[in-house]
N, C-alpha and C positions, 0 to 999 in steps of 0.2 A: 504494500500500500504506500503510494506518495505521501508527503507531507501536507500536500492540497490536501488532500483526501482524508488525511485522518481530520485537518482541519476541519474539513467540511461535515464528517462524521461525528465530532465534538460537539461542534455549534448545533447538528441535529440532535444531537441530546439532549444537551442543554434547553433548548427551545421547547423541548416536547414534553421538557418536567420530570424526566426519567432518573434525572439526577440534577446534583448544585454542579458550578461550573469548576472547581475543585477534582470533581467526580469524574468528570467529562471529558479531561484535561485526559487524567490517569490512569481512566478507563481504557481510552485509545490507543496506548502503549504498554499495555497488557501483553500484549506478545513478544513487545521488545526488553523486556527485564525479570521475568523470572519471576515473576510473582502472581500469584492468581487475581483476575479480575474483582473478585468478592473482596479479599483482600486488599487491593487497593481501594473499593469501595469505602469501605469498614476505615479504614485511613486515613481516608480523606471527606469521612462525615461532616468534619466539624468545622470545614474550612468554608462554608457558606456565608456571603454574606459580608465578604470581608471580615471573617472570623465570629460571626453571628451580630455584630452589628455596624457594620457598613460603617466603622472607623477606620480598621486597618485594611492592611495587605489585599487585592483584591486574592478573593480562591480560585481563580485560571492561574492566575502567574505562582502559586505558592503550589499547584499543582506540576507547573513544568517545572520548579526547583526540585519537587521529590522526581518526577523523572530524569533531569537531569543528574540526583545524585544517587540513582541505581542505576542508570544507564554507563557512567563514570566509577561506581564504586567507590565514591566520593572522593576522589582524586580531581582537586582543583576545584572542587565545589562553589567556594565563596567565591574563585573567579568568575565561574558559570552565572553565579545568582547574580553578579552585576551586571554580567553582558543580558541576561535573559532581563535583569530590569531595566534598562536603557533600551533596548529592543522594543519592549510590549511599551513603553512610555510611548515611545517615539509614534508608534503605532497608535495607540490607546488614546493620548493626552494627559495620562496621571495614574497612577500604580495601586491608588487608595479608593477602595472601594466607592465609599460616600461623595469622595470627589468625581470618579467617573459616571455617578449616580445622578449625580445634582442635588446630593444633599446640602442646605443649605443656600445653593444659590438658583434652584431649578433649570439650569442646563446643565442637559445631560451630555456627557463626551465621550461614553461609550456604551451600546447595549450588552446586557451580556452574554447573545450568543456571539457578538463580535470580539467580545474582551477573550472569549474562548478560545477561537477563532485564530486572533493577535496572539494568542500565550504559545499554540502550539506551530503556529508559523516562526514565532520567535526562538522555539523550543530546535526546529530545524536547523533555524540560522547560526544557531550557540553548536548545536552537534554536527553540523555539517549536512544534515540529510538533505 
């Protein structure tokens, strides 16, 4: 599968309610790290929401950091997690949930099958796929 395509496949999750965008991210690369689907599921519950309330980290991008650090073995991680956040910013407009939301100031800058979307295109661009 492409990196489009898982893209695309992501953001269809996402969109359909199947799962948080966290979920979606992790779920897609299920077959590239060794760990069972459920299992990433179960993983990555809590990461909805920018961490359940739309302050922090959005849950796409805190999703491609745990694929990036099984897909790495955690070799170079924290360099990964900066390129993967200047990636999805650049893309996105802002890394924090409530800001990409329009909390606060009512525009929105990103939706989040897009923020999904942006995490695992970003997540290609950081791994090379």
């Amino acid at each position: 599968m492409t990196i489009q395509e898982r893209a695309e496949k992501a953001a269809a999750l996402k969109k359909s309610g199947a799962c948080n965008c966290c979920q979606a991210v992790t779920g897609v690369f299920a077959d590239t790290v060794g760990v069972g689907e459920t299992t990433l599921k179960n993983l990555s519950a809590g990461f909805a929401g920018g961490m359940g309330c739309m302050q922090a980290t959005c849950g796409a991008l805190i999703g491609a950091n745990i694929i990036a650090g099984l897909r790495s073995e955690g070799i170079g991680s924290a360099k990964k997690a900066r390129e993967l956040l200047t990636k999805f910013k650049e893309k996105s407009g802002a890394t924090i949930c409530g800001e990409l939301k329009g909390v606060g100031t009512g525009k929105v800058l990103c939706e989040c099958d897009d923020c999904v979307r942006n995490a695992v295109l970003s997540l290609g661009e950081v791994l090379g796929n």
